[in-house]
N, C-alpha and C positions, 0 to 999 in steps of 0.2 A: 239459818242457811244464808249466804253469802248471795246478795244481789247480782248477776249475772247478767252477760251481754249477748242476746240470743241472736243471729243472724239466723235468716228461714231462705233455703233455694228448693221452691216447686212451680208447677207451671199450671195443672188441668185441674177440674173441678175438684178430682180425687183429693187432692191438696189442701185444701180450702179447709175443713174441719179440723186440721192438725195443725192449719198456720191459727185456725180462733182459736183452739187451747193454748195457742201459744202466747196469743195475746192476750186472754183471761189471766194467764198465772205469770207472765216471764215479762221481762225488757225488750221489744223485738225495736231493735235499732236499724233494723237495715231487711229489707225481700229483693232477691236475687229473682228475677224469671226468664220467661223467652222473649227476645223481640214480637211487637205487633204483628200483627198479619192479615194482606189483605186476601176476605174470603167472599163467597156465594159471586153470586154474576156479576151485581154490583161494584163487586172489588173496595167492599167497606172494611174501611181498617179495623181489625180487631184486639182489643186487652185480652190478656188471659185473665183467665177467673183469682187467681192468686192476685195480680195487679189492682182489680177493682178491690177485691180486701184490702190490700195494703192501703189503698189513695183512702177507700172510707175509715181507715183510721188513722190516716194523714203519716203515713211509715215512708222512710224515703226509696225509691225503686230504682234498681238497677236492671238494666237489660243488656249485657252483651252478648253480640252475634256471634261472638268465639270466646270462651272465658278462659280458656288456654291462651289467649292472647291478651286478653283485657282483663286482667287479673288482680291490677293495685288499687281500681277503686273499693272492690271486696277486701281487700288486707287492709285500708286505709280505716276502716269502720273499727278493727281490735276487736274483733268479736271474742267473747269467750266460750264460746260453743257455737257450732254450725249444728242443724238440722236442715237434713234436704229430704225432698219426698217427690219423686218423681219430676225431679228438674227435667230433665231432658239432653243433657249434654254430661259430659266427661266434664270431670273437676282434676286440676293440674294437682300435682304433689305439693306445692307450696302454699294452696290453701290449704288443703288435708293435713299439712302440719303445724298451720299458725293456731289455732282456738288452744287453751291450754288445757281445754275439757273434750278437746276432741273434733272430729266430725262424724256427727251423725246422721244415719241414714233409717225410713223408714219405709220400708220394702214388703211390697205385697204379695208375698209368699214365704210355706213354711222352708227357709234356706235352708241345706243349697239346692234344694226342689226348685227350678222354675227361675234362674237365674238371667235376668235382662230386661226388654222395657215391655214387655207384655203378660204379664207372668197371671193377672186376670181372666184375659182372652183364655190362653191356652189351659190353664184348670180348667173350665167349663168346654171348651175343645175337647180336649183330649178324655173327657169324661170323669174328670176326679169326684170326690165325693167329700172331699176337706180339703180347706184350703188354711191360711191363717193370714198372721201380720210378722215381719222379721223385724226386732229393731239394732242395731249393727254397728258396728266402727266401720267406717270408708277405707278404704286404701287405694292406689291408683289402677286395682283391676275389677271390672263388673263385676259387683255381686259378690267380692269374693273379703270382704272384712271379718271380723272374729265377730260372733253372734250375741248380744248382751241378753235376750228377752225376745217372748216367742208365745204368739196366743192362737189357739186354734180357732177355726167355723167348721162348719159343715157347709156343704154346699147341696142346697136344695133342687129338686128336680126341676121346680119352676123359676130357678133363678137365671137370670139372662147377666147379660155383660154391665148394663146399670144398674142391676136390686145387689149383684153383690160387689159392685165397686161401694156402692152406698156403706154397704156392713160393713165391707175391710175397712172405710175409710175411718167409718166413728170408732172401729178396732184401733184400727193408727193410733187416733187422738187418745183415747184413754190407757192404752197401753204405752204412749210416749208418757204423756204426762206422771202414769205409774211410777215408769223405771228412770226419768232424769233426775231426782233429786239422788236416786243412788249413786250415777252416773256423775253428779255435781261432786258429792263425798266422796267418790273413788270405794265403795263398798261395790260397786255391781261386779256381777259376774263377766265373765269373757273367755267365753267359747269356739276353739279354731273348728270350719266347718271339715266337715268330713270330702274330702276328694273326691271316693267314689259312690258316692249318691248323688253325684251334680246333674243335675237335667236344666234344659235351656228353654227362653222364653220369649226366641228372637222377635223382632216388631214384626206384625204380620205384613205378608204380601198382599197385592191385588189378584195376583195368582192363586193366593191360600182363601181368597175370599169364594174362591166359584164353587160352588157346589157340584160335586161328583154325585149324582143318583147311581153308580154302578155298586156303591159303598152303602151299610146298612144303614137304615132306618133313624136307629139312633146315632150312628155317626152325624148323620146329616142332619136330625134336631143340634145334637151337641153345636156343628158348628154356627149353625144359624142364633142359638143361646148365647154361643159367646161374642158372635157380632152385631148382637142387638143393644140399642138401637142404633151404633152405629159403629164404624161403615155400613154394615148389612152386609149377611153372603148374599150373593146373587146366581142368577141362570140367564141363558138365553130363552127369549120365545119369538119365535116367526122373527129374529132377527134383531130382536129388540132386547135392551138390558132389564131384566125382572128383579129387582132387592124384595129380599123373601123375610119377615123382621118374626114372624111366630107360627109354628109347626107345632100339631099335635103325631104322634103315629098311631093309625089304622089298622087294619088287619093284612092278610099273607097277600103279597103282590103275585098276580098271573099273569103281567105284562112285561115286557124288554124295560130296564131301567130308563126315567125318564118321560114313558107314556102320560098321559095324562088320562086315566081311567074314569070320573066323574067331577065334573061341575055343580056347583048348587050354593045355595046362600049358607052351607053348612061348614063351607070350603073346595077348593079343589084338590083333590086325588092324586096323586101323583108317584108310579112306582119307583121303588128303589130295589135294593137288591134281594132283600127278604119279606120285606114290610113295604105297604105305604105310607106315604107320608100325609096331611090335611093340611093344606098350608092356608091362614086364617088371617093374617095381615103382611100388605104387598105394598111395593112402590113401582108401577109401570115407569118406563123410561120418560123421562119431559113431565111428567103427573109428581104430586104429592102422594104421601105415605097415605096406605086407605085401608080400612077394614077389607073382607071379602063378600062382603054382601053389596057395599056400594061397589068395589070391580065386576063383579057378575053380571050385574044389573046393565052394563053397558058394554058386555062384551057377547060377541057370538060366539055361544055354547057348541054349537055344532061344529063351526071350525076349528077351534079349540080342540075339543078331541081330538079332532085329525094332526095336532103340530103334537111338537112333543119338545121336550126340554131338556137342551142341552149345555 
């Protein structure tokens, strides 16, 4: 097989496992990511997790804050294959045309199910029960390239929004690494997606994070699953922002949705529209993330009851 010039554009942890297979087997001459960022109160500048890979294997890094604008340092490298995994930005047509192997893309979900930058989150929202890995030729609309290769999971009851970014991601890596050398030879398949099965996987809102109690039981595990650990859905209480990170459900609710029916080191109670819910790990407003046994322990039980969560 013919030595190749791998350019990698990813940004979040997710990433990270399919830029190290890439550097186990390939030439990665070049990592595209997001600009720094400053974060927490402090306002310390942050790398993305892709960038710390790259610098620990001394890879040269590119970061533009528009790559529709800043686009010849990326052509200037002659890559002969682009792989991207959850970059974060639109790639202009004139990279998608230069690699002479392509640009590839490796997208986490079974395409064209779940098409956009959250397609994670919303399998474990929306309640699915399998999800997979896409891997794909790019063209210049989301999500919408001919399909090369396609691995399913299941998605498990206990899985939250990090146990199965984790899965897809080592799905990513061994299912890139599978299908490029086909992809190198021009033997892979290429499959146009089907139109009418497209579903979308827009980035979530702050809006999409609050939890509704007027909705079941399991709707409102779902979506606390898929924003664990982070964002975190959240709720009000007595005024205050509550992030709710792990929900078991209880038995039939006989209260208005949102009550808060019983307290204890077991969890707290809380109805929804058919079921309760048991909510088992919290983040009070200004406080760290905390089991429910140390919340408990420092809250009044009695007043508690009486608010209710909205």
């Amino acid at each position: 097989m013919e030595k190749i010039k791998v350019l990698f554009m990813g940004t979040p942890e997710f990433s990270v496992p399919v830029l190290e297979g890439l550097i186990e087997n390939y030439e990665v001459i070049a990592v595209v990511t997001q600009p720094d960022k400053k974060v927490g109160r402090k306002q310390e500048v942050m790398s993305s997790p892709v960038k710390k890979v790259a610098e620990k294997y001394h890879i040269p890094v590119l970061q533009p804050k528009k790559i529709r604008a800043e686009y010849q340092d990326v052509l200037s490298y002659q890559a002969d294959i682009i792989v991207t995994c959850a970059y974060g930005q639109i790639i202009p047509k004139c990279i998608l045309d230069a690699p002479k192997h392509g640009c590839i893309n490796v997208h986490a979900s079974l395409l064209p199910k779940l098409r956009g930058g959250a397609p994670i989150h919303k399998a474990i929202i929306e309640g699915m029960t399998e999800t997979g890995i896409t891997i794909m030729y790019m063209n210049e609309f989301m999500d919408q390239g001919d399909i090369i290769s396609q691995q399913k999971t299941e998605i498990l009851t206990e899985d939250n929004l990090e146990t199965l970014s984790e899965k897809l991601s080592q799905i990513g890596k061994e299912l890139l690494l599978k299908t490029l050398p086909e992809i190198i030879e021009g033997t892979n398949k290429r499959e146009k997606q089907n139109e009418q099965e497209v579903t979308y996987a827009y980035n979530i809102t702050h809006e999409e994070e609050k939890i509704d109690f007027t909705k079941s039981a399991e709707t409102v595990r779902n979506l606390v699953r898929g924003l664990s650990p982070a964002p975190g859905a959240y709720t009000t209480l007595e005024g205050k922002v509550l992030k709710i990170y792990q929900v078991e459900i209880g038995g039939k609710a006989t209260e208005a949705p949102g009550t808060i029916t019983d307290i204890s080191k077991e969890g707290i109670k809380v109805a929804c529209q058919d079921l309760e819910i048991i909510i088992k790990e919290i983040k009070p407003e200004g406080k760290k993330k905390m089991d429910i046994k140390d919340y408990v322990n420092g809250v009044d039980k009695k007043k508690l009851l009486d608010a209710k969560m909205e």
